[in-house]
C-alpha positions in Angstrom: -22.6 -39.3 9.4 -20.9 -36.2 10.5 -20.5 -35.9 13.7 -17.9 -32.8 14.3 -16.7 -29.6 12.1 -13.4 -28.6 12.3 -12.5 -25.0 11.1 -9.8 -23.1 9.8 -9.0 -19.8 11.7 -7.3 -17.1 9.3 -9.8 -16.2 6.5 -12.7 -18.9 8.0 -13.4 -17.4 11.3 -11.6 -14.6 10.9 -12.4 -12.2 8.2 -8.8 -11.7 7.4 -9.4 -9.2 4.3 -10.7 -6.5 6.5 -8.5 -7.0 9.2 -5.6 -7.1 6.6 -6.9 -3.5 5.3 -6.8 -1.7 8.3 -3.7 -2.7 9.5 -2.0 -1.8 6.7 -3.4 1.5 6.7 -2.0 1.8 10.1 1.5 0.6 8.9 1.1 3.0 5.8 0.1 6.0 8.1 3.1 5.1 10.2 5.4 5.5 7.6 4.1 8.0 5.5 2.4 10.6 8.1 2.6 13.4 5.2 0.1 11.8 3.2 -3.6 12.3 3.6 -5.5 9.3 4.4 -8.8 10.2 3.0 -6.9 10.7 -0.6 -7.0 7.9 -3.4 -3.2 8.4 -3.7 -3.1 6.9 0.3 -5.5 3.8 -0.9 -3.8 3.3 -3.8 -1.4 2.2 -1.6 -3.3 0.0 0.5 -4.9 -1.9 -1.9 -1.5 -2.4 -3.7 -0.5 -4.4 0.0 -3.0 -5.7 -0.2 -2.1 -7.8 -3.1 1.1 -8.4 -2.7 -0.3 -9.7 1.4 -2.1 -12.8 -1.2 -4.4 -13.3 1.3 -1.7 -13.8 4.6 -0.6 -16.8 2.4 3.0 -15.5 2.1 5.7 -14.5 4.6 4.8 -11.0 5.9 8.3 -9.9 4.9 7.4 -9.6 1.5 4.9 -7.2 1.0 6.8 -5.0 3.5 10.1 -5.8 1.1 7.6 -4.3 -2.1 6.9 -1.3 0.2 10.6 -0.8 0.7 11.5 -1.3 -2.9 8.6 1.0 -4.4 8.7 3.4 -2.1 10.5 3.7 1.2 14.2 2.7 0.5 15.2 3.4 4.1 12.0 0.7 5.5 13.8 -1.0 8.4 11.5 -4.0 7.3 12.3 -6.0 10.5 11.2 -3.1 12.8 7.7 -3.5 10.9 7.3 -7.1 10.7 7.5 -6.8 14.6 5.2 -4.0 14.4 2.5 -6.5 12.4 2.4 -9.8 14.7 2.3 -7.5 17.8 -0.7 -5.3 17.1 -2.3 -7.5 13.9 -4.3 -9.5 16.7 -6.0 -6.2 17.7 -7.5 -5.6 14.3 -9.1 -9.4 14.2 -12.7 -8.8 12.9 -15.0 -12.1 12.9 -17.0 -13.3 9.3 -20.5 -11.6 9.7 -22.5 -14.4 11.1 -20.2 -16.5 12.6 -21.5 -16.9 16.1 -24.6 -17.0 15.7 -23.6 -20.0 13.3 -21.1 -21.4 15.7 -24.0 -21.1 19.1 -26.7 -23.5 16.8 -23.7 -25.7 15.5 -22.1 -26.2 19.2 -25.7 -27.9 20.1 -25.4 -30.3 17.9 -21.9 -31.0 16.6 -18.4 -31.3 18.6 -15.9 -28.5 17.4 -12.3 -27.9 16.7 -10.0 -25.1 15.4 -7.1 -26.2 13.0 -4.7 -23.4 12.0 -1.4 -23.0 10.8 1.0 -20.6 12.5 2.7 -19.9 15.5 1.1 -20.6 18.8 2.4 -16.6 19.8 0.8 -15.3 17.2 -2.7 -17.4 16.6 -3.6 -17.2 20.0 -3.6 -13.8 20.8 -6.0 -13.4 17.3 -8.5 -16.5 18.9 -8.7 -14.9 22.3 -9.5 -11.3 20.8 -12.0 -13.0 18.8 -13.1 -15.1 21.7 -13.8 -18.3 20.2 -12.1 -20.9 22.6 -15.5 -21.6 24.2 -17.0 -23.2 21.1 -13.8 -25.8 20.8 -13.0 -28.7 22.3 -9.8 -28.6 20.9 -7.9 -26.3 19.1 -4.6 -27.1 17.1 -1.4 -24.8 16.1 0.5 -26.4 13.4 3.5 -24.9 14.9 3.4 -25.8 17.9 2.2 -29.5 17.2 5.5 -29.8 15.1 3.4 -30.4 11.4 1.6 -27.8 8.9 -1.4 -28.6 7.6 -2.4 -30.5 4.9 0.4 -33.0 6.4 -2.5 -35.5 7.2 -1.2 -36.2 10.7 -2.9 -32.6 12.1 -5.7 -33.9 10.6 -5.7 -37.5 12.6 -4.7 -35.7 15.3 -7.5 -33.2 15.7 -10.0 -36.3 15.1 -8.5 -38.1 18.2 -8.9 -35.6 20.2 -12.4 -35.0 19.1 -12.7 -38.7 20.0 -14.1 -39.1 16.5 -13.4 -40.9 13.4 -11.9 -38.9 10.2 -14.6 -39.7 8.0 -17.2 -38.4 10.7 -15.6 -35.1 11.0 -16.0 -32.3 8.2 -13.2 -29.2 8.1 -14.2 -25.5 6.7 -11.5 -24.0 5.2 -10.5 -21.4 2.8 -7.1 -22.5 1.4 -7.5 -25.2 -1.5 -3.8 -26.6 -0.7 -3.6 -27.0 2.8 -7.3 -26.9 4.5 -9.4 -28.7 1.3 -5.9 -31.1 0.4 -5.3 -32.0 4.0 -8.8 -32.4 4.8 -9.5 -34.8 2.0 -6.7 -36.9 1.7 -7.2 -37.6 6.4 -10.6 -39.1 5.0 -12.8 -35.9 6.6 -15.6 -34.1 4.3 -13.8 -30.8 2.6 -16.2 -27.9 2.5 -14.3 -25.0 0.8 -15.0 -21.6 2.7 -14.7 -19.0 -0.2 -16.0 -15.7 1.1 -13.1 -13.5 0.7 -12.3 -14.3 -3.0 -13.7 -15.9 -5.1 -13.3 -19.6 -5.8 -12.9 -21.5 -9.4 -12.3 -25.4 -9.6 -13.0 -28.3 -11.9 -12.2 -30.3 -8.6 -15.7 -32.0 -7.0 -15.8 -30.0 -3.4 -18.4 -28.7 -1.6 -18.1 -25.1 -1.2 -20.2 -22.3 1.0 -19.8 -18.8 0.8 -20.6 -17.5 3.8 -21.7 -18.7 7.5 -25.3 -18.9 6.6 -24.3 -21.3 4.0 -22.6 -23.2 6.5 -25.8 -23.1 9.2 -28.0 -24.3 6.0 -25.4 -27.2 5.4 -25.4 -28.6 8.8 -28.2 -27.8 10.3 -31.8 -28.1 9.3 -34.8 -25.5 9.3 -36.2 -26.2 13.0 -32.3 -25.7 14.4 -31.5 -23.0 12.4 -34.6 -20.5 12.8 -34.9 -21.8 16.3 
């Protein structure tokens, strides 16, 4: 019987695709200020960091390298990754329905937050957000000393939940770390595919937006209520 949800923060709480968008038009408009942002030559642009970002899965210096490489030779590329962890947390946008979501599940379930990163930069993105008062605990790999899936975050996260793994489910949108970790600690997977889309031969559960989640883990009389 499940008896807590644990979620992922970047991509699962956060929708990380739009936030990702408008800060690199910010970064773009800060180095280019000559181009128009309204043109398609200026998104162009965007969208192209946008795939080389690969979803915030990749060290930030990259897609800023691509940006020097294509077309700013002179980048100072450790002036803008400063630039991106300082002001990234302002452009945080929460998944469309996630509090309402997160008020009904809070009634009935003990909740957690497991997310990989640095405490300096993850907690300035959860207080923006302001989700601390729906957790009773929240975890940043760094700072704990293991990434996820290393299965100790996981037993960690149930102990302080003061529940058992296999009574504890975890939302999350990465396959190797949130849905590997998650699995092999014993808890219930649930794959949280909202900003791409998500193809597996692998047996996992898998919701595709919040209201998914409210219909998994809660019934009609809690969720309408």
């Amino acid at each position: 019987m499940i008896k807590g949800i644990l979620f992922d923060f970047d991509g699962t709480l956060s929708y990380r695709v739009e936030s990702a968008y408008f800060m690199y038009r910010y970064l773009l408009h800060s180095m280019f200020p000559e181009m128009d942002v309204h043109s398609i030559e200026f998104e162009a642009r965007v969208q192209r960091c946008m795939l080389w970002d690969e979803f915030g899965t990749i060290n930030k210096r990259h897609a800023l390298t691509m940006i020097k490489e294509k077309w700013k030779p002179d980048l100072d590329v450790e002036k803008y990754v400063e630039i991106w962890y300082r002001l990234f947390p302002q452009y945080q946008v929460a998944m469309p329905d996630a509090y309402a979501v997160l008020d009904r599940l809070k009634e009935k379930y003990v909740l957690g937050l497991v997310s990989n990163g640095h405490l300096d930069t993850q907690e300035p993105k959860i207080d923006i957000l302001d989700l601390h008062p729906y957790f009773k605990t929240e975890i940043i790999s760094k700072d704990f000393g293991v990434d996820k899936p290393d299965v100790r975050i996981y037993n960690e996260a149930a102990k302080r939940l003061g529940l058992k793994c296999e009574e504890i489910a975890f939302i999350g949108d990465t396959f190797d770390t949130d849905i590997l970790g998650a699995s092999k600690a014993g808890m219930m997977p649930v794959w949280y595919c909202y900003e791409h889309r998500c193809v597996t031969l692998y047996d996992v559960c898998m919701v595709s937006n919040f209201k998914e989640i409210g219909d998994l883990f809660l019934d009609h009389a809690e969720w309408n209520h």
